[in-house]
N, C-alpha and C positions, 0 to 999 in steps of 0.2 A: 509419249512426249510430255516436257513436263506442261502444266493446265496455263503458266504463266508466260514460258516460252510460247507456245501455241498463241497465246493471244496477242503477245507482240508482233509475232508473227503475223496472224491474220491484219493486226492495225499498217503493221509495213506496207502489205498490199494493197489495200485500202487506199492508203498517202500514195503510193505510186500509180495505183489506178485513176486518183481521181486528180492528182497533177496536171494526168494528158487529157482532159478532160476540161469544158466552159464553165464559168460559174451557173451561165443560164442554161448548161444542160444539165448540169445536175439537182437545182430547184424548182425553175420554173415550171414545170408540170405542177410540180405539189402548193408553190405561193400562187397557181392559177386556181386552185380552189377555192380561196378568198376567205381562207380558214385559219387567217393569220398568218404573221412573216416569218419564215424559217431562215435561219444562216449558220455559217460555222469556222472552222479554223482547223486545217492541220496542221502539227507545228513539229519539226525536229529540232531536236536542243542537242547539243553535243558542248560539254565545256571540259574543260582541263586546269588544273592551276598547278603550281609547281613553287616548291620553296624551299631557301637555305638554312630553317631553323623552325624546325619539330613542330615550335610553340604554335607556331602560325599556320604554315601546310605541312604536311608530314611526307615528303618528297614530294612523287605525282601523282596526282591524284584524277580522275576522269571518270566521268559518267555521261550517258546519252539517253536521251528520252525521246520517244514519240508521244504526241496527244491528241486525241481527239476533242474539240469544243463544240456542242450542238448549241444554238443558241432558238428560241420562240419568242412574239410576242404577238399576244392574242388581239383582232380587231376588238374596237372601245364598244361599248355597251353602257349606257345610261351613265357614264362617266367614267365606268371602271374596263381598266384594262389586265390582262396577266402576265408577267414574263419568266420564262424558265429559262438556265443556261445548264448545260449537263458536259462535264468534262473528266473524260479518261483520258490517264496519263501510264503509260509500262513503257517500264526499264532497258533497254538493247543490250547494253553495254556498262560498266563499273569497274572501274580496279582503282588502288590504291585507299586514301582514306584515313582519316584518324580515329574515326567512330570502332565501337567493340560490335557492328552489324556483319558479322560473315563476308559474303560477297559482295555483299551490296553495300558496303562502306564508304566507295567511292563515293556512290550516290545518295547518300544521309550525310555525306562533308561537306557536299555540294548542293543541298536541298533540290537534287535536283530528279526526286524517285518517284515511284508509281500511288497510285493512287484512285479512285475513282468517286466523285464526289455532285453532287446535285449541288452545286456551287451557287447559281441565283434560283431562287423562287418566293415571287413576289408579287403584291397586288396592290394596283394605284388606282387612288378616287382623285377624277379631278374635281374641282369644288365651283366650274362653272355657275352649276344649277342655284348658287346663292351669289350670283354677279361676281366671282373671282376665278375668271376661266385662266389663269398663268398659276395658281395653286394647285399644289399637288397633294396630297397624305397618301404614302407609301408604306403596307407594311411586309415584313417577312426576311428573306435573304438578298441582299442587294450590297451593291456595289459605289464606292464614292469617290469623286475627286476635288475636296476639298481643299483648305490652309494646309490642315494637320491630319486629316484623315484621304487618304491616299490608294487609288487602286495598284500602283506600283507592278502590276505585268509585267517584269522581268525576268520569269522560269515559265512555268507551264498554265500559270494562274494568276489570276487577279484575286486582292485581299477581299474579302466579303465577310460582312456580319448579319447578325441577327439583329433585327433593328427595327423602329419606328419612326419615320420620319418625314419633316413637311420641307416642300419646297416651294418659295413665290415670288414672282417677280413684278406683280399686279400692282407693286410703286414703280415708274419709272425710272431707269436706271439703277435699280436696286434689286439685288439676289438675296433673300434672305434662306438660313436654313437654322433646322433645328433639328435633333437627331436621338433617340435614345436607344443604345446599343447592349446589351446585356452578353452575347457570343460572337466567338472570331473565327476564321479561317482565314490562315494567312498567306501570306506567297510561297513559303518557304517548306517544301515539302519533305519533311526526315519526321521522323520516327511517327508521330499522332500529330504533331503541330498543323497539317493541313485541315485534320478535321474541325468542325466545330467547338470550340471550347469553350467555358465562361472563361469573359476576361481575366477575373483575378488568377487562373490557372494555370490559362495559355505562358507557357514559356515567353512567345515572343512580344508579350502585352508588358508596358512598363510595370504593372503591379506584379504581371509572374514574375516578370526578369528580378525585378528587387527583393519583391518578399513574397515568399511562401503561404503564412499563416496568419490570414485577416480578411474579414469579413470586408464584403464590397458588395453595391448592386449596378454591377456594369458601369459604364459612363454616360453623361450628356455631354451633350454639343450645341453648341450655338453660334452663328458666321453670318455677317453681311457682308456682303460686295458692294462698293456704289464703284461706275465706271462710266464716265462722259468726258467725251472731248479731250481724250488722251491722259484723264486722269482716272486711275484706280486705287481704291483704298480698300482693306480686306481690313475686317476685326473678327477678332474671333475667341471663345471663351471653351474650354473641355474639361468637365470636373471628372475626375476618376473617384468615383465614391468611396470617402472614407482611406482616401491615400494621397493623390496629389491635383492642383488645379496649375493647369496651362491657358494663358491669357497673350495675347500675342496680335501685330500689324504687319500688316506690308503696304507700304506704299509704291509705284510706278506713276512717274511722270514721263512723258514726253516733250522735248524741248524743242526739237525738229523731227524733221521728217529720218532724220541718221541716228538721232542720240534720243536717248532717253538713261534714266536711273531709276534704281530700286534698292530701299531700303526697307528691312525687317528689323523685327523685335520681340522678344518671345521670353518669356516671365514663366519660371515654373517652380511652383512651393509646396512642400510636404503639409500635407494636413491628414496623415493618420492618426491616430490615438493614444495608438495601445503599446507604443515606444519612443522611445527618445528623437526618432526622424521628423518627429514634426517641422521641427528647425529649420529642414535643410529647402536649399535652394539653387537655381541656377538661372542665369541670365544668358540671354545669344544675342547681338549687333551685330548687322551684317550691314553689306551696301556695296553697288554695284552699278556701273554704267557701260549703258549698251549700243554698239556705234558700227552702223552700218558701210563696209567699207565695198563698196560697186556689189558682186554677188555674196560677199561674205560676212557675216554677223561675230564682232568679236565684245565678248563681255568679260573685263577685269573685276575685282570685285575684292573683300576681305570681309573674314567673320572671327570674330573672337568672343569666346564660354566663360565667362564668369562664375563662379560658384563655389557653396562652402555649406557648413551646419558650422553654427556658431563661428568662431572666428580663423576655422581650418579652413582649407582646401585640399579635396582629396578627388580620384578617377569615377568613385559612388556618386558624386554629385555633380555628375555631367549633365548636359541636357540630351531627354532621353525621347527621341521622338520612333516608337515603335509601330508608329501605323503610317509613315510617310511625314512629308515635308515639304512642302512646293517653293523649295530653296535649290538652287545649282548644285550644292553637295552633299544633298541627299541625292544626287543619281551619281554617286563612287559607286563603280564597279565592287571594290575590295575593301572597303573604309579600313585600310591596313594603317593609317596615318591618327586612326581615334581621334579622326577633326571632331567629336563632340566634347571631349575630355574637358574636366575642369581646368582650367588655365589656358588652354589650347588658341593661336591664333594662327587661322590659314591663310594664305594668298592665294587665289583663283583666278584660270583664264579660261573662259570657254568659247568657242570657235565652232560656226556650224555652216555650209554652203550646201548649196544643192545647184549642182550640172547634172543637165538633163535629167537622165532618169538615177540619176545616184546623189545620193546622201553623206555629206559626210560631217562628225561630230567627233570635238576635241575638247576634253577636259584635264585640265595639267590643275594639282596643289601646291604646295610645300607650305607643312602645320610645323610654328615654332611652338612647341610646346616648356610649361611650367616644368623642368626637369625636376622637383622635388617630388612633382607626382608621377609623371614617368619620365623614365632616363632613356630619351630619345628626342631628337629631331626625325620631322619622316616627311615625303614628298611620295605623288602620283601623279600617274598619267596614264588616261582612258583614251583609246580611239575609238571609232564605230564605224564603219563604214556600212551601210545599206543599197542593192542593187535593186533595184525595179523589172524582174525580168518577163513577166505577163502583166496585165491590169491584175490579175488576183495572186500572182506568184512571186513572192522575192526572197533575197537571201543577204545575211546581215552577217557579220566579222565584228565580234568586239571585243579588244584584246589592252589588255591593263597589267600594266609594271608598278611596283610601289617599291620602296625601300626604308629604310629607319635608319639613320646615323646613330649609332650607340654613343649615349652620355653617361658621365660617372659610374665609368668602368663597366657599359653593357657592350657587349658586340654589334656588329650590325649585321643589320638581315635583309634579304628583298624577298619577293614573290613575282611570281605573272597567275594574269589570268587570262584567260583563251577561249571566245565562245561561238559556238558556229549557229544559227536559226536559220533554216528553211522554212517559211511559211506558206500555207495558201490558204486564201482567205474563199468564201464560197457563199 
């Protein structure tokens, strides 16, 4: 049998053995040793997408995954502590695809393939011992949920780098961090893109995606949070070495106890060298207000991209945010509407309730876009549903339509996307 069929296979039995199964029967023996906390995650993914025009999906496409996630963190020791996260991920299922990968194309279209990867490992000094016990310095593989740098969980994995970095909160009311990152693993698992890369490399890093051929040493990061009394303000700074710096806010007020608003702003300018992009630039506005109506949360909102090199504008000088976005529409299922695009302005509604044990989230767009750089109008809409069916077991639906009105003389297209997660957490 083949080595990788077999192994799916064994992880199958695994997920379904340890379904019928407690979370405290299957750890508490081992976290009674008091040899640190062990947890985990099995996860089935099954997605589908389907579409009218080649460009976008190339019919149907489908791929399924199972994963295993083990996660450790070691008891503290003189300040320092360890954590490991170790996740396999194999294939079940694939067909369709646009990718040149054999069988497995479905599942390189859909980043949603195998893998096996020592995703976190890491080691934190807290910095008590000099009277700053809310300080942390963190180095190795680890995971963030920052402004601009993002764990974004949405296939089988969270993004993860290679990194250095501090965390403190030892001013009241304030989160400061600082970060230097030189490797990525990203969410998106097709071809080597899961593994570790130097940023400049990685495809899905803003310097692979643009350019190929230039020296970088990874990025920094810099972000404060102040948050009191229903006010929050985030600033935050990310220099990509020797290519581009992203500078960027968000403010949230609260005005009662139903409404609040949130407005962003994010600044991003070429400073490479060794070509004519130094120039370019791109600007995002966004703003939104959020209005609790009895159990339901609805937030309208709009964002519009600015941007150009010299006094063009073209789709290159979009705002490019490839490690996440802690904005409403960076979680599009499909960004089939290129709400980043230069000229691009969206309208957004997002809608989220929770009866009883179920979940439910809606996110509808429609991006008027600059027709000189693309010749299209285009709208979405995500749903999500999430079911709660044990304290450790649930199962989520999330299924997304887009479409593109064809301008000066393109045709128009749609897509779905289609995604099923079973989880148990452990």
């Amino acid at each position: 049998m083949n080595k990788k069929l077999t192994k799916a296979l064994t992880l199958l039995t695994v997920f379904l053995t340890t379904i019928s199964l407690s979370a405290e029967d299957l750890l508490k023996p081992v976290n009674d040793l008091k040899l640190g906390t062990f947890s985990g995650r099995l996860q089935l993914l099954s997605m589908q997408r389907d579409g009218s025009d080649a460009s976008i999906y190339k019919g149907n496409t489908n791929s399924t995954s199972l994963a295993l996630k083990l996660d450790y963190l070691s008891p503290e020791f003189a300040g320092l502590t360890l954590g490991l996260s170790y996740i396999d991920s194999e294939i079940l299922a694939s067909g369709g695809g646009n990718l040149d990968a054999g069988k497995n194309a479905g599942a390189g279209t859909l980043f949603n393939g195998g893998f096996s990867l020592l995703n976190e490992v890491w080691i934190n000094l807290n910095l008590e011992m000099i009277g700053l016990e809310k300080t942390d310095i963190k180095v190795g593989r680890q995971v963030f949920n920052l402004e601009l740098i993002r764990a974004d969980d949405i296939r089988q994995k969270p993004r993860s780098f290679e990194a250095v970095s501090v965390t403190s909160k030892d001013i009241e009311n304030l989160t400061l961090t600082y970060l230097h990152a030189e490797r990525m693993s990203d969410v998106w698992v097709n071809d080597e893109r899961w593994k570790f890369l130097d940023i400049n490399s990685n495809p899905d890093s803003t310097m692979g995606e643009a350019e190929a051929n230039h020296q970088t040493r990874g990025l920094e990061y810099i972000e404060g949070v102040y948050s009191k009394e229903g006010l929050t303000i985030a600033l935050y700074d990310m220099y990509e070495h020797d290519f581009m710096n992203s500078i960027g806010t968000r403010v949230n007020l609260t005005l009662t106890d139903t409404t609040a608003i949130t407005v962003w702003y994010l600044h991003q300018n070429g400073i490479q060298k060794t070509d004519n992009k130094a120039g370019r630039n791109a600007n995002l506005y966004s703003f939104s207000v959020t209005q609790k109506i009895g159990k339901v949360t609805v937030e309208p909102g709009f964002m519009s991209i600015a941007g150009g090199n010299g006094n063009t504008t073209d789709e290159g000088v979009r705002t490019q945010i490839p490690y996440g976005y802690n904005h409403p529409m960076a979680n599009s299922l499909m960004l089939l509407s290129k709400q980043w695009a230069a000229g691009a302005d969206t309208y957004f509604v997002k809608a989220t309730t929770k009866i009883d044990k179920t979940i439910l989230y809606v996110l509808a767009s429609y991006t008027d876009h600059d027709n000189t750089v693309l010749a299209y109008d285009a709208y979405e809409v995500n749903v999500i549903a999430k079911q709660l069916l044990t304290e450790n077991l649930s199962a989520c639906v999330k299924f997304g339509y887009g479409a593109r009105s064809g301008k000066a003389g393109t045709r128009d297209s749609h897509a779905t996307d289609t995604r099923l997660f079973i989880t148990y957490n452990f």
